[in-house]
C-alpha positions in Angstrom: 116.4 69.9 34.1 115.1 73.0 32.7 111.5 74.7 34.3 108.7 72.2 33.9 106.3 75.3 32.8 108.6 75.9 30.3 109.0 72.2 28.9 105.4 71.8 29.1 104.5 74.7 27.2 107.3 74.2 24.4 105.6 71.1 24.2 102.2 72.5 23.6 103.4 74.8 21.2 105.3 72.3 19.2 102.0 70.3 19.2 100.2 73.3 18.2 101.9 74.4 15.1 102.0 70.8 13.8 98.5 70.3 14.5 97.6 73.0 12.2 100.5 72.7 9.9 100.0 71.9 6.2 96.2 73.6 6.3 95.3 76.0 4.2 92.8 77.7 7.0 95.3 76.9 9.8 94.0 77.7 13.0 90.7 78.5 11.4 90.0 75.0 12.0 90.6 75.5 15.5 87.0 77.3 15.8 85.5 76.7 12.7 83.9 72.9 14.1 82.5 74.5 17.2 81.0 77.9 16.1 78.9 75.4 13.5 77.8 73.2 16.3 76.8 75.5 18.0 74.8 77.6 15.4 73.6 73.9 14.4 72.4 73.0 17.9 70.8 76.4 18.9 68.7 76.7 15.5 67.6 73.2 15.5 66.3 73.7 19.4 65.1 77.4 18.7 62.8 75.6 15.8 62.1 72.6 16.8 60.7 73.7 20.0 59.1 76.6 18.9 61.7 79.2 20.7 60.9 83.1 20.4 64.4 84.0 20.7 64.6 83.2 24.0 68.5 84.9 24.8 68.9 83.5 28.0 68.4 79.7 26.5 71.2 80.7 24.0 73.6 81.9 26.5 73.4 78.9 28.8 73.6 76.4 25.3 76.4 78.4 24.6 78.4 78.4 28.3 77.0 74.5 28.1 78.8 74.1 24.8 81.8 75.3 25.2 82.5 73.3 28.3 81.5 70.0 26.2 83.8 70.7 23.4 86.7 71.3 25.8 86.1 68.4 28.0 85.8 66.4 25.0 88.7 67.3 23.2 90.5 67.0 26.5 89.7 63.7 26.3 90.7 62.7 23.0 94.0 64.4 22.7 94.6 63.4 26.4 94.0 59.9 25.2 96.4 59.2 22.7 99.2 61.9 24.3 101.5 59.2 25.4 101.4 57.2 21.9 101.4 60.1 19.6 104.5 60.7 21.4 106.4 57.9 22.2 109.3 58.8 20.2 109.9 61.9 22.3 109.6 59.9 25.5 112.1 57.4 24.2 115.0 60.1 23.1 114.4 63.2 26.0 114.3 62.1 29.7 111.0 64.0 30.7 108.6 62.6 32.9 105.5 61.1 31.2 102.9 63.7 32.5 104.3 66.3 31.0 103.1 65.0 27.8 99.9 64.5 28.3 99.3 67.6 30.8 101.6 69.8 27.6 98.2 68.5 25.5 95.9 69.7 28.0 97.8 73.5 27.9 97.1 73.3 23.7 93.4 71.9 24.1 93.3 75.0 26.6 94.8 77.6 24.4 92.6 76.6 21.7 89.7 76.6 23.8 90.9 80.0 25.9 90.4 81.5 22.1 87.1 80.0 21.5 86.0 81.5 24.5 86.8 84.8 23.9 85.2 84.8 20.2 81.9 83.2 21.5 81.9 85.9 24.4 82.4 88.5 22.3 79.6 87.5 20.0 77.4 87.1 22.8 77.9 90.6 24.6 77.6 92.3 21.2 75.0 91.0 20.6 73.2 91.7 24.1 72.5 88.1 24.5 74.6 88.6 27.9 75.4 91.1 30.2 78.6 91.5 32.2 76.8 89.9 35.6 77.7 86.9 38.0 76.3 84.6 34.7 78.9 86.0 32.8 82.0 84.1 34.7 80.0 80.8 34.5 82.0 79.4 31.8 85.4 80.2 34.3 84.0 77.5 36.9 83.1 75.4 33.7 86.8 75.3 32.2 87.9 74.9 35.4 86.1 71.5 36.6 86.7 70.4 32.7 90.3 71.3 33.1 90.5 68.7 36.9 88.1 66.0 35.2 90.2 66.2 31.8 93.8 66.1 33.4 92.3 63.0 35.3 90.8 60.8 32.9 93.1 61.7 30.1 96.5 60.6 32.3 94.4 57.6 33.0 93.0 56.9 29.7 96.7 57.3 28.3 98.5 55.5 30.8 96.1 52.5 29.5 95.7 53.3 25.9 99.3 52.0 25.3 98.3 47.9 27.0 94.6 48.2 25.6 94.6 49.8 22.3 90.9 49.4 22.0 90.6 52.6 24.2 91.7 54.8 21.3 88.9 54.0 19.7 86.2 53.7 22.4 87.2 57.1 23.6 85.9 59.2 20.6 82.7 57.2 20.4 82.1 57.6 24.2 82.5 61.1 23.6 80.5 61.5 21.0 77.3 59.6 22.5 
């Protein structure tokens, strides 16, 4: 059996390019969703609460954020891994982890990018320094990265006898 790195991030690859395949904004898409939460979320707070550009509340929304959205979509694609594909599982002899943890590695390199264009903006922009604060969002993606591998091998080793999880996943999330 060839390197499980290596089937594992075929996988995610694979899964990438047909995620985004047939879009005229491609991986656009990828970061479009969050960057307008995020703007969403910070000027509705900054407003609503009567914020004088306070930078440090934007930098720890941000950090905050971007561990949400990766936990989150951890958990959805984690969910369905096993279902979405069962046809794979059925003609390749690969153990059944290696779909679901080849999802994780896409959710990642998705979210990997995002972290590097809201970092960007925020250094530019002087809203953080390079400090200790700075390599928050590395401990962040790395708890969401354990809790996500966990609960989306367990939520897609049930998903396939309780099909009702599919659907209670996203709403979870999203509450």
């Amino acid at each position: 059996m060839p390197n499980a790195f290596a089937v594992i991030y075929s996988i995610a690859l694979i899964e990438l390019k047909k995620r985004y395949l047939g879009t005229k904004l491609g991986w656009v898409w990828a970061f479009l969703p969050p960057i307008l939460t995020t703007i969403i979320v910070i000027l509705v707070v900054q407003n609503g609460l009567n914020l004088q550009r306070n930078q440090a509340y934007v930098g720890h929304v941000v950090i905050g954020l971007l561990a949400w959205f990766y936990l989150s979509d951890c958990l959805n694609q984690g969910t369905t891994a096993i279902m979405d594909n069962a046809f794979m599982l059925k003609k390749v002899s690969i153990p059944i982890h290696y779909v679901v943890v080849a999802r994780l590695v896409q959710v990642a390199i998705v979210h990997i990018g995002l972290i590097i264009v809201f970092y960007l903006f925020l250094l530019i922009s002087g809203i953080i320094s390079f400090d200790i604060k700075f390599f928050q969002i590395i401990y962040a993606f790395f708890c969401s990265t354990i809790l996500g591998f966990s609960l989306g091998l367990l939520l897609s080793t049930l998903a396939p006898f309780y099909r009702d999880i599919t659907g209670m996943v996203p709403l979870g999330v999203q509450m």
